[in-house]
C-alpha positions in Angstrom: -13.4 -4.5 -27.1 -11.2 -4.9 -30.3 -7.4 -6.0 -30.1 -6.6 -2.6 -31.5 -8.0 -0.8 -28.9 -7.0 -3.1 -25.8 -3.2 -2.2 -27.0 -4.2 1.3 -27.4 -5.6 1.4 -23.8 -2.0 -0.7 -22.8 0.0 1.4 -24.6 -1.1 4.4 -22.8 -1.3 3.3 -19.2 2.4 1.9 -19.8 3.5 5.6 -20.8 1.9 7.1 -18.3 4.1 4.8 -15.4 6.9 4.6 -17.7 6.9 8.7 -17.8 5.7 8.9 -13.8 7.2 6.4 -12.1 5.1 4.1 -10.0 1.8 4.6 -9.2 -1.3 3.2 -7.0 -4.7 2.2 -9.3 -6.1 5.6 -8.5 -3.1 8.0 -9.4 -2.7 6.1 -13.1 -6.6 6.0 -13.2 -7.1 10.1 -13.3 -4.4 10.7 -16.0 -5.9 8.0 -17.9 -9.2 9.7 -17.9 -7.6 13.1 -19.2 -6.4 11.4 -22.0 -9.5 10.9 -23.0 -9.4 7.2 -23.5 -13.7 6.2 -24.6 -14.9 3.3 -22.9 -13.4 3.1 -20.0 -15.4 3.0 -16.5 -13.1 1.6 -14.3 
């Protein structure tokens, strides 16, 4: 994976709880996927 992407990938997780508040593995996981983010499996 390319630096550019792994701060993509951070960048969007951290909106997600920044936007949502806390969250387990599995409730940041399924808004992460509707973003749309290719690549990701888990």
């Amino acid at each position: 994976m390319l630096p550019e992407q792994t701060e993509t990938i951070t960048r969007v997780i951290f909106n997600i709880v920044k936007e949502h508040g806390p969250h387990t593995i599995v409730e940041t996981w399924e808004p992460v996927k509707e973003v749309g983010l290719g690549g990701l499996t888990g």
